[in-house]
C-alpha positions as CSV (number, residue, x, y, z in Angstrom):
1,X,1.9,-156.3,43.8
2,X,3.7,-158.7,41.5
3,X,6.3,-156.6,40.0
4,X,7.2,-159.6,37.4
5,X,3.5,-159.9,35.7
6,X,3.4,-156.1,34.8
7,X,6.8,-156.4,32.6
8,X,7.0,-157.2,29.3
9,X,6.9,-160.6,28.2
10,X,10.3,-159.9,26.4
11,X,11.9,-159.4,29.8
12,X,10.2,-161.5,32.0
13,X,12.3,-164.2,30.4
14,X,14.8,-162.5,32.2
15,X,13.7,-164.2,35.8
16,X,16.6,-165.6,37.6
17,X,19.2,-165.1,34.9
18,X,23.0,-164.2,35.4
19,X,22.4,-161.3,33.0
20,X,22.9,-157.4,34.3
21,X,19.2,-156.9,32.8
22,X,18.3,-159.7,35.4
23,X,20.4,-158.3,38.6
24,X,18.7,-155.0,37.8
25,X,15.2,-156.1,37.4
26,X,15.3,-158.1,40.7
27,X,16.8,-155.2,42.6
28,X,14.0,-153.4,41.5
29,X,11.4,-156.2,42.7
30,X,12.8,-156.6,46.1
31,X,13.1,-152.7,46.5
32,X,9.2,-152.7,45.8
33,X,8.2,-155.3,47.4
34,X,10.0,-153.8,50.8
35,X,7.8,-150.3,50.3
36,X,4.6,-152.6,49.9
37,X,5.4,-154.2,52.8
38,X,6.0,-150.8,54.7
39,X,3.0,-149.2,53.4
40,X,1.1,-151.8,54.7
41,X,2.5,-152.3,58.0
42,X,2.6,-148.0,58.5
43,X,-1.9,-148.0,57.8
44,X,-2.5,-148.6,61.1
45,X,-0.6,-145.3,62.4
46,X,-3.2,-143.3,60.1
47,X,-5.5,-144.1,63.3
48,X,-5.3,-141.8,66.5
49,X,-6.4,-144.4,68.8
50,X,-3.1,-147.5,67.1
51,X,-0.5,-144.7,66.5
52,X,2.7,-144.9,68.3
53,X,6.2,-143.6,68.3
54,X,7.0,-141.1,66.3
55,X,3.6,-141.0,64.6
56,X,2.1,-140.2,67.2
57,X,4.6,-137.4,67.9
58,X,3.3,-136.2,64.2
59,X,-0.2,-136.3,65.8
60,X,0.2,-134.4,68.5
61,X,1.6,-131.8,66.1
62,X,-1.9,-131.7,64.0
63,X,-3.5,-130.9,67.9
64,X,-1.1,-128.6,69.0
65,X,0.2,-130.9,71.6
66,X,3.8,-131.4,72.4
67,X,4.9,-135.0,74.3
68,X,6.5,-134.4,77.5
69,X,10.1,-136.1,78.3
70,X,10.1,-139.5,78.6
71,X,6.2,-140.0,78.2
72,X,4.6,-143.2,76.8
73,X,3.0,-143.4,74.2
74,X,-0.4,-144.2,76.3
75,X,0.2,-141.1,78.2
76,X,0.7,-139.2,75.5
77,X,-2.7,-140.5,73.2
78,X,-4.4,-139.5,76.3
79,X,-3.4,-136.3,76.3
80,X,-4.0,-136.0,72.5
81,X,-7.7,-137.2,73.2
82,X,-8.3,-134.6,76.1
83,X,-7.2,-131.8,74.4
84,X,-9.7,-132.6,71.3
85,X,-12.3,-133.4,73.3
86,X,-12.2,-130.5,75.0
87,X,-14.3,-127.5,74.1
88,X,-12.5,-124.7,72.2
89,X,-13.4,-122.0,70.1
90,X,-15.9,-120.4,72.6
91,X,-16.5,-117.7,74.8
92,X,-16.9,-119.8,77.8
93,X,-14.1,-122.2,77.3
94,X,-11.6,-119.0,76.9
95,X,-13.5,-117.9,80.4
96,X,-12.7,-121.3,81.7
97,X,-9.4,-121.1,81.2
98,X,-8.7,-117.7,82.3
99,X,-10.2,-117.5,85.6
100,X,-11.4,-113.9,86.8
101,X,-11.0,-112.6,83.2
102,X,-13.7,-110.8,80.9
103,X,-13.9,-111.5,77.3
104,X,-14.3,-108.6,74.8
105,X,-15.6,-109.0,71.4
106,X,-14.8,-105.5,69.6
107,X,-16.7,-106.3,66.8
108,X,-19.6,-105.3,69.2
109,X,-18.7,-101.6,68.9
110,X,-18.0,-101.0,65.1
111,X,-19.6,-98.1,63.8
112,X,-22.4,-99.1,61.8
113,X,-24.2,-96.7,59.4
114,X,-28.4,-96.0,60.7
115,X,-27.4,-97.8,63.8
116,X,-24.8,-96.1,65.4
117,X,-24.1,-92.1,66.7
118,X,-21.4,-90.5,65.1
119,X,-20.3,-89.2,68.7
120,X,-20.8,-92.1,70.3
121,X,-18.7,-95.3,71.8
122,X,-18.7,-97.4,68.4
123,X,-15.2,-97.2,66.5
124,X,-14.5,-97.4,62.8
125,X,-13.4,-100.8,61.9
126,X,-9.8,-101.7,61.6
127,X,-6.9,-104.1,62.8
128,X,-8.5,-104.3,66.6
129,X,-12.1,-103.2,65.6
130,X,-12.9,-106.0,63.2
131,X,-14.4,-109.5,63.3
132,X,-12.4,-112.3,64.4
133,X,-10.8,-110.2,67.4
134,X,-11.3,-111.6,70.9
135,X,-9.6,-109.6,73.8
136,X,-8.9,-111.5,76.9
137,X,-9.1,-108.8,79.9
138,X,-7.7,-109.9,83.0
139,X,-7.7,-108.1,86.2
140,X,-4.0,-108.1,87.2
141,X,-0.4,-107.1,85.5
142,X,0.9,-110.6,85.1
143,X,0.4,-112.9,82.4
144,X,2.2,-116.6,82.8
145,X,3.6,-118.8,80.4
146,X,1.1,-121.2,81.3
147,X,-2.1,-118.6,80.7
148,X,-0.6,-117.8,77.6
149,X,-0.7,-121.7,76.5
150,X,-4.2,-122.9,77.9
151,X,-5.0,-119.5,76.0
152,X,-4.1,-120.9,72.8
153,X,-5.2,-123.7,73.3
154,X,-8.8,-123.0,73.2
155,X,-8.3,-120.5,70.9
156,X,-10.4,-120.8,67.7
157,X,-8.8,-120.7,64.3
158,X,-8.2,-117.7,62.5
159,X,-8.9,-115.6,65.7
160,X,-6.6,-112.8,66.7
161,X,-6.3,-113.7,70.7
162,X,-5.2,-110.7,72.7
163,X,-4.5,-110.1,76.3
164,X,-5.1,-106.3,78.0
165,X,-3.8,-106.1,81.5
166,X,-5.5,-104.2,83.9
167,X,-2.7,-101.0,83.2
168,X,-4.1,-100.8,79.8
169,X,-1.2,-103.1,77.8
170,X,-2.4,-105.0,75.3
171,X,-0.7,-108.2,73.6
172,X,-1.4,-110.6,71.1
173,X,-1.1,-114.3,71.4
174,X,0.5,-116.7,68.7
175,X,2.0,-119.7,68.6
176,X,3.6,-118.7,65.0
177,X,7.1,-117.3,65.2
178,X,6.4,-116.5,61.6
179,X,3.9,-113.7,62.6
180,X,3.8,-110.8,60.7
181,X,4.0,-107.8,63.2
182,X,3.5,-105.2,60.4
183,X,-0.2,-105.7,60.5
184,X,-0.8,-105.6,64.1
185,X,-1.3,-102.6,65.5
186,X,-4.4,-100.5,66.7
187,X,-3.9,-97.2,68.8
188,X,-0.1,-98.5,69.7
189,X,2.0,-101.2,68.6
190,X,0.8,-104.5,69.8
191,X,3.5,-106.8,71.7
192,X,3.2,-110.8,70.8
193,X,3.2,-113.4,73.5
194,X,4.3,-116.7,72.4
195,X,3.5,-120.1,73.4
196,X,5.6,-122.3,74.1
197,X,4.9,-124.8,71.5
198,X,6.0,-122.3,68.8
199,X,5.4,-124.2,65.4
């Protein structure tokens, strides 16, 4: 960009003069001609696979993937590509990850009108009994940090993701601290897990 050719012609005269008007304009010139330079030297960190440093970092925010200590930037890309080419969003990836777990879908048992008995199993829809509600059931008591994290990490977007223990307690997973609690409750209030990338 040739800052010089879109003045006027009145002060282009000013060009190398001893003038404030002159020490001004050229200040301005250099100042853009340094952010041109940036802007075309930071394009290539719009790319995944040439990012580095702290672009990258900014990456593996946008795919919920946190750089260890000390890890290079190669490592880290190859984290960043394994975790989105891996599947997410599905029932058998969420099985995958929790081995020995059963998923539940409760929108499988709202109450539907001509289709379901009025004393039967089906519920009446609500914060647990919707769609968008997958329940992760496992078979013990104990729920690690790392469960909690490969949980989210194959969860899908706008799913509610919660965990009932074998004793019947049932928490929700998030990886937002700014969660509102106020909403989540069915027959008890629900307790939120955390991962451990909180955002």
């Amino acid at each position: 960009m040739n800052f010089w050719k879109n003045l006027h012609p009145l002060l282009r005269r000013e060009i190398g003069g001893d003038t404030t008007n002159s020490a001004v304009l050229e200040t301005i010139a250099h100042v853009l001609e340094e952010a041109e330079g940036d802007t075309k030297g930071k394009k290539t960190q719009l790319s995944l696979s040439y990012a580095t440093g702290h672009y990258l970092d900014v990456w593996g925010l946008w795919f919920n993937t946190v750089r260890k200590n000390n890890e290079s930037d190669k490592d880290f890309l190859g984290r960043i590509v394994g975790t989105v080419e891996k599947p997410s969003g599905t029932i058998p990836s969420i099985v995958d990850e929790a081995q020995g777990a059963s998923v539940y879908e409760p929108w499988r048992d709202i109450f539907t009108l001509n289709a379901s008995k009025l004393n039967g199993e089906d519920h009446l829809g609500g914060d647990y009994f919707r769609y968008g509600v997958v329940d992760v059931q496992l078979p013990s008591d104990v729920v690690s940090q790392s469960l909690v994290d490969r949980l989210l990490a194959v969860k899908p977007a706008g799913v509610f993701m919660y965990i009932t223990l074998s004793k019947g307690d049932r928490y929700l997973l998030s990886n937002n601290k700014y969660q509102d609690e106020e909403h989540i409750y069915d027959d008890n209030f629900v307790k939120v897990l955390y991962g451990s990338n909180r955002g």
